[in-house]
N, C-alpha and C positions, 0 to 999 in steps of 0.2 A: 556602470549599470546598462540594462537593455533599454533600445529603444522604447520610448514610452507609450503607453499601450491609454487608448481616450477611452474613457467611461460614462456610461452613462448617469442622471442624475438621480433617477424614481425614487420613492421611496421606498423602503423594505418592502414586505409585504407583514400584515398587521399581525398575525401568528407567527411564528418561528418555531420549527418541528423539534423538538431536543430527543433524543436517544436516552437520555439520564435514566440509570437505573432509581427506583424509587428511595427517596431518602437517601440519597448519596449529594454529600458535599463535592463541587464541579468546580473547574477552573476553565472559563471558555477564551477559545483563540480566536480572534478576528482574522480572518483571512483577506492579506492584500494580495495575493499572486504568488507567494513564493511558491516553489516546489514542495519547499520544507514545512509547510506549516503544519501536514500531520505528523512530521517528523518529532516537533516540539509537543504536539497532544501526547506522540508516542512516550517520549521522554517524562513529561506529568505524570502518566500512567507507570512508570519505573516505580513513582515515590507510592505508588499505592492510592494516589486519586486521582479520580475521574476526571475526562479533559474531553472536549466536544470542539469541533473546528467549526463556527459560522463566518456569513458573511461579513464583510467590511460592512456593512450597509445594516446591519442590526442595528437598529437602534436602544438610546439609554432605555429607554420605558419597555422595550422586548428584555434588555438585558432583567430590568428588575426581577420581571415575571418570573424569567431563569432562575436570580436571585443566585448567582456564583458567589462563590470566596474571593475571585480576582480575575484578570483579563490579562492575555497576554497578545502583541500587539505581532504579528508576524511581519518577515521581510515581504519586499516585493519586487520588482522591474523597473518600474517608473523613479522617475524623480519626484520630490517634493512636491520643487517651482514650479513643473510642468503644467499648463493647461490639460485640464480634464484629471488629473491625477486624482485613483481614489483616496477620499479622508473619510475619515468616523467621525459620528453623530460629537460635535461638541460638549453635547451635555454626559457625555461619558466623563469628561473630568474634574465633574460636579458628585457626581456617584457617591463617593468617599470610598468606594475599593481601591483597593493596591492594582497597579497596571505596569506590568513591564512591556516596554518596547524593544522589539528586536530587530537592527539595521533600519530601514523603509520606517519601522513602528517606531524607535527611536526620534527619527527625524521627523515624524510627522507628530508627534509628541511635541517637540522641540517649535516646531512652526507653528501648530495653533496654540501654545499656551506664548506665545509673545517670543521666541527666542529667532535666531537665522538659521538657514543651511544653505549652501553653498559648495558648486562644485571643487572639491579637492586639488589645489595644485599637484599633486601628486596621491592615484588612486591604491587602494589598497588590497592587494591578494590572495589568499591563502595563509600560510600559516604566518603571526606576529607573533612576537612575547608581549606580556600583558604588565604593566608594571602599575602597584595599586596603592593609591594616593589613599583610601580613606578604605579597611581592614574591616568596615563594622558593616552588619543588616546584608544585603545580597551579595556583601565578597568574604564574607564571614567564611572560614578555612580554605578560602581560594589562596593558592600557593603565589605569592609575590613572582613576576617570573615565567608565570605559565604559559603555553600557546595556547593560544584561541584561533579559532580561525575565521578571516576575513574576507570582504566581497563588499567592496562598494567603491566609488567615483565620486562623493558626496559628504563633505563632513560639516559636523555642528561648528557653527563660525562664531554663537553667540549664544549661552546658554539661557531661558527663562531665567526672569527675576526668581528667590531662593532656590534655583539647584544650585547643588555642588560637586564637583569634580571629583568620580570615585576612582578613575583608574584613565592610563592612556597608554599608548605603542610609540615607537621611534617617530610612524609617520601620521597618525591620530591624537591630538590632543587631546579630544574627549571621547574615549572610548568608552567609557561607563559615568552617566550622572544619575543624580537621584535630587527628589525633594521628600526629603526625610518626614515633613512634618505630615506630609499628603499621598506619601506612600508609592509614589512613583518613578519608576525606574525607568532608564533607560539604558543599552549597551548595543555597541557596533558593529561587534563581530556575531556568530551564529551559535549561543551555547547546545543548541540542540546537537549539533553535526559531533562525530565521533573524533574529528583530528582537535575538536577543543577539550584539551585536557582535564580545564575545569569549569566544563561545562554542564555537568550534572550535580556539582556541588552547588553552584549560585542557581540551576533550576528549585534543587531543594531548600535551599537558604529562602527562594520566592515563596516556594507552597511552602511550606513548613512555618519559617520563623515571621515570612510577612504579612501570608496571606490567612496562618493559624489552620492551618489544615489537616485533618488528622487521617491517618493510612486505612479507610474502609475500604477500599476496592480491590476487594482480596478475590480468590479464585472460590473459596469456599462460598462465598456472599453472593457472588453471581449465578454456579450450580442453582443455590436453593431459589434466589429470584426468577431465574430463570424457567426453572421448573411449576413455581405457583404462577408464572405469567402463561407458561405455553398449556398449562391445565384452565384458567380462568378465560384466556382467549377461545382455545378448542372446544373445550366441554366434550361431550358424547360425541363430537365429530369426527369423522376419518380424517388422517395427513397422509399423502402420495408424497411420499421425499424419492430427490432424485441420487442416486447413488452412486458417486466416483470410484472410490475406494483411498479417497486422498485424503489428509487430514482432518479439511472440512466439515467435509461431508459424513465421514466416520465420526466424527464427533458429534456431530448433528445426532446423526441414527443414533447414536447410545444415549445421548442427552434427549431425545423425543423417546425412546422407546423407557425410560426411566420413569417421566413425564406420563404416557399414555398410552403404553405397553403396546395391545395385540392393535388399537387404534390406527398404529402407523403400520404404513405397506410401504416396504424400500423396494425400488423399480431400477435395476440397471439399463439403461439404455446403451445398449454397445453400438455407439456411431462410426466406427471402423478406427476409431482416431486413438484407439489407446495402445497402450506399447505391448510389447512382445511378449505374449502369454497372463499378460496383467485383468485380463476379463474372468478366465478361468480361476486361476487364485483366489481374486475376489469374492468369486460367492463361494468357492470353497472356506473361505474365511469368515465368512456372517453365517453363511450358516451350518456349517457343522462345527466350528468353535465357538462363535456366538448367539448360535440358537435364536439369530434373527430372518426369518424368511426373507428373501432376494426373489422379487419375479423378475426373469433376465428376457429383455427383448432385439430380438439382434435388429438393426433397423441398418446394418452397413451400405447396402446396394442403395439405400433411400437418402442419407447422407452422400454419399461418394457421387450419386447423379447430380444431386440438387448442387454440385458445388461445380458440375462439370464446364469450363470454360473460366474459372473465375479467380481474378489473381491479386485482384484488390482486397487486403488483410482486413478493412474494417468491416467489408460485404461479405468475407468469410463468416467473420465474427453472428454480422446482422443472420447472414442466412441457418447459421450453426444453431443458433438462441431459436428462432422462429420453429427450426427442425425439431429442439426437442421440448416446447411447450406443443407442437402436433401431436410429437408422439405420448407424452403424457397424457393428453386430453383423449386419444385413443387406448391408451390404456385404465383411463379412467371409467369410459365409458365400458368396456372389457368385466374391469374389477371393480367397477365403484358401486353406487356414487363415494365420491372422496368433495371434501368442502373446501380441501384448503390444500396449496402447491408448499411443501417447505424446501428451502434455500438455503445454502451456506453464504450466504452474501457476508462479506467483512465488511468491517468499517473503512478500509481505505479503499473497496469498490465503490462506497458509498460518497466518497468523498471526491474520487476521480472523476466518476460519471455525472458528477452532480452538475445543474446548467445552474446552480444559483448565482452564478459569477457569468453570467450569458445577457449583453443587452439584447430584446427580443428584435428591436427597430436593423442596427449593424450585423446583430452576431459576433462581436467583440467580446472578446475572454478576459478576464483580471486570469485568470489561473489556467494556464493551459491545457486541457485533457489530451494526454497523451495516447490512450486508447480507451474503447467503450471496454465494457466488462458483460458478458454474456449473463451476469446473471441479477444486471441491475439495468440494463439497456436490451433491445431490442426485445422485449417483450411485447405482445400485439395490444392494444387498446382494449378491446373484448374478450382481454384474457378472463374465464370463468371462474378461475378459482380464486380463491382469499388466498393472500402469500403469510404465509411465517418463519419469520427470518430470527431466531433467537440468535444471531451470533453475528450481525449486523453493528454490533456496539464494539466488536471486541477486534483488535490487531491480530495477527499471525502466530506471534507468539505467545499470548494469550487464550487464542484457541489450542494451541499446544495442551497448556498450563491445564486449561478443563479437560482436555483427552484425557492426562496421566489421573487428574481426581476422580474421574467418574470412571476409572479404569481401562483405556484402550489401552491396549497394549506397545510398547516402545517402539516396534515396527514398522507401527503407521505412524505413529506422534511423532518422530523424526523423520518420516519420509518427506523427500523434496518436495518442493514447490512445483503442480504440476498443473499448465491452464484447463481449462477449462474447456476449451474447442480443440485441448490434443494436438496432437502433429499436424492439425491440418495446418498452425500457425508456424510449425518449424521445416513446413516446405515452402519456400519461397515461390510464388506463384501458383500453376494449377494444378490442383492436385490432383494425384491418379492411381491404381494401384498398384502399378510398376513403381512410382516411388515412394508408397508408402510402405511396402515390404523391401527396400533398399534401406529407409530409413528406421525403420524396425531393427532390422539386423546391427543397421549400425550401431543404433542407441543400444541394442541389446549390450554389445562389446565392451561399450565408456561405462557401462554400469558394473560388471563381471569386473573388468581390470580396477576397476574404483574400489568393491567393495572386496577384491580380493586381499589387497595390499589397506584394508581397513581404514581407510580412506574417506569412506562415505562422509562420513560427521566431521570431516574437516572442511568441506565445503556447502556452499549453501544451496547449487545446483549443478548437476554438471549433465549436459547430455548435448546429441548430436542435431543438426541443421543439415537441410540439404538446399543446396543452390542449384536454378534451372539452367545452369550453361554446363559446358563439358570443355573438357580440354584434352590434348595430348598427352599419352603417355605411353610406356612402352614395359611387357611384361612377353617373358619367354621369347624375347629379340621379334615381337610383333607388336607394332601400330594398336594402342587402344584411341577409343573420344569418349570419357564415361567423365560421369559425373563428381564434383569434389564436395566432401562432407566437411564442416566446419566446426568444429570442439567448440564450444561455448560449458566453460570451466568458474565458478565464480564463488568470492568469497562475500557475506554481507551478516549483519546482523538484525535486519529486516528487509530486506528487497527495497527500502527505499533507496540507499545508497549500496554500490558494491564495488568490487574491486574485482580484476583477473586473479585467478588463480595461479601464483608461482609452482605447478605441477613439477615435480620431477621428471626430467627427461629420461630416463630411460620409462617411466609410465609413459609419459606421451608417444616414448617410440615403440612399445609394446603396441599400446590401441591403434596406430598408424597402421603399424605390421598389418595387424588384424582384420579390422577392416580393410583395407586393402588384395588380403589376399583370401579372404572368407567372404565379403559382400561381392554379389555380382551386382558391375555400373558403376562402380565406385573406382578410380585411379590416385586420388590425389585425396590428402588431409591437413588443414590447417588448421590452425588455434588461435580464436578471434580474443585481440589483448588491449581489447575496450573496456573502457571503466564503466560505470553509471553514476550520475552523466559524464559524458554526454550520448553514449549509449543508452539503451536501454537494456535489461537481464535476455530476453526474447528476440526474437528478429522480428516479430511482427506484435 
């Protein structure tokens, strides 16, 4: 395990925000630190219910109010034994809900209901075979045999009086227990993660047969809620949405413009940051095929200054966010008044940016935020408008899911994953427009040879990086020093976890060629063969 990470003691705070769509039966995660924990909401959300990540620090009596079906108990960093190590409210296993613990959630199961933990003579890595002592309730069609996969330094030394021993590995004795009469489970390894074979069969063995939960959280059910929530919030009021042309946000604009028609005014702001020729398209796409008006505002020279000198990724980020609620608020005042900014904000921006896991006294993390998100963070205090964020509840590919029901067309509903602050984040330092049209032309390339060879929907992102050094090379027997672009190619099936792309090399020696001898500044190409993690998808 990681080093242990000390927390503080407070107590929650006496409300707890839930996202729950109305009348939908929920199954909430306690977050202790892992990476993974929206990983496992994501996976809930597979079975068709609803699944909300809070804090370790919820307490029983917030849980009631929530009133879930069951709790599932995420991994974490720390140890058990550790001093300051987070635990949940005791009286959580008084409750009478079903709770599984996963790794961290297991063993802290284990320590406060009377049992021991203890570090591992020997820690546990990646993939195990699973071999299963007792067939019934949460390993119910789990394949005797399976891999699961593992990550911990710390095992159950001593189970709680009545649990029993469902399952264990070569080097895990108890890798899964349960106390059948009180509905609680525990297991070792991460059923959330993709390399556990069966790990989506014992998630739905939990919501299904233990926690009796039935499949409402359909894509149809969300459209029509979502639509009487964004009409009963707005009323006669105007929404200023801001408009990418990326999944999002397309989805947004057809799900608000369904909701409150001539109401909504979509506003491209082209901050110089988007790729080659992708502004124009754009509004030639909203509105002469979707009969949605686009006011387009070029604000390039006002982005491109305000970044001038700056090479710190998260100050990009802050200065990006700040630049385009200015220019909103100038164009509201232009076209308004407008009452309310709408957002594609997803759930896992919401989960990333979140400080719930922030002691205020240290600044010490239970969960580490790996980057802000432009459109949950760095928003000003005195922002004017009301936000409505109808798609704040929903994963990535769930916003998909609503594209195709409310009609977007396949184009955008499969198009990549693309940030938010644009290439300013896949220039490595300061940005300028010598190499934002370097890196334009590149990405242009990795896109063309991608979707030439029909390629595109085999990966989950593929586009080019530019790095601020230069190096030697040599073209028509003369000395070049120009810049090397970096292929970041990647398979995932959510952006939480991903993998490189095993491209074919003569594709990758095609885009090389190409760029190479079509970008001017460019000499050199490489293909970055980082996973996530320990990478991340982005350079910044």
């Amino acid at each position: 395990m990681n080093t242990a990470v000390t927390l503080p003691t407070e107590q929650a705070p006496e409300k707890v925000e839930s996202l729950r769509p109305l009348n939908r039966q929920m199954i909430v995660i306690l977050d202790f630190g892992s990476q993974y924990s929206e990983l496992i909401a994501r996976r809930v959300r597979e079975t068709q219910v609803y699944s909300e990540v809070l804090s370790y620090r919820t307490t029983a009596e917030q849980l009631r109010q929530l009133n879930p079906k069951g709790i599932i108990l995420s991994g974490g960093p720390n140890s058990v034994y550790d001093n300051g190590a987070p635990r949940c409210d005791p009286e959580i296993w008084n409750m009478g809900l079903p709770i599984l613990g996963v790794c961290y959630g297991m063993q802290l199961m284990v320590q406060q209901l009377g049992g021991e933990v203890a570090k591992a003579d020997r820690g546990e890595y990646g993939k195990a075979s699973l071999y299963i002592d007792d067939p019934t309730d949460l390993l119910t069609n789990v394949e005797d045999g399976t891999t699961m996969w593992m990550s911990h330094a710390d095992s159950i030394t001593q189970m709680p009086e009545q649990f029993e021993l469902l399952a264990h590995t070569e080097n895990t004795p108890c890798a899964a227990i349960a106390d059948h009469d009180k509905k609680l489970y525990g297991v070792q390894f991460h059923p959330e993660v993709v390399h556990s074979v069966g790990g989506i069969a014992l998630i739905r063995n939990f919501v299904y047969h233990i926690c009796e939960c039935e499949p409402t959280w359909t894509t149809i059910a969300f459209v029509e809620e979502a639509i009487r929530e964004i009409r009963a919030r707005v009323g006669d009021k105007r929404v200023l949405l801001a408009l990418s042309g990326g999944v999002d946000s397309s989805t947004l604009a057809f799900l608000l413009h369904k909701a409150i028609g001539d109401k909504l005014t979509c506003v491209f702001i082209d901050q110089g940051f988007m790729r080659k020729y992708e502004p124009e398209r754009l509004i030639k796409l909203f509105q002469e095929q979707f009969h949605i008006p686009v006011e387009y505002v070029n604000a390039r020279e006002r982005f491109l200054s305000s970044l001038s000198g700056i090479t710190d990724p998260e100050e990009k980020r802050r200065i990006i966010g700040h630049g385009f609620i200015s220019a909103f608020e100038e164009t509201s005042r232009r076209l308004g008044p407008f009452d309310y900014l709408a957002q594609g904000t997803l759930y896992p921006d919401v989960i990333e940016s979140a400080n719930t896991n922030v002691d205020p006294q240290t600044g010490e993390r239970v969960a580490v935020k790996i980057k802000s998100h432009h459109n949950v963070g760095g928003l000003p205090k005195d922002l004017r408008f009301k936000l409505v964020e109808p798609l704040r509840k929903l994963f990535k590919d769930e916003v998909r899911k609503v594209g195709r029901a409310i009609g977007l067309p396949e184009e955008i509903v499969q198009r990549h994953p693309f940030p938010g602050p644009g290439l300013a984040i896949r220039i490595i330092g300061e940005i300028t427009a010598e190499r934002l049209n370097i890196l334009r032309d590149a990405d242009l390339i990795v896109r063309q040879e991608i979707n030439k060879r029909d390629l595109y929907h085999d990966y989950w992102q593929a586009f080019a990086v530019l790095l601020p050094i230069r190096s030697v090379g040599v073209m028509g027997d003369q000395r070049t020093y120009a810049f090397p672009i970096v292929l970041r190619i990647v398979t995932s099936e959510d952006g939480m976890t991903a993998d490189w792309a095993r491209v074919p090399y003569d594709v990758l020696e095609v885009i090389s060629n190409r760029i190479v001898n079509e970008v001017k500044g460019v000499n050199r190409v490489v293909y970055d063969i980082t996973s996530k993690p320990p990478g991340t998808i982005e350079w910044e």
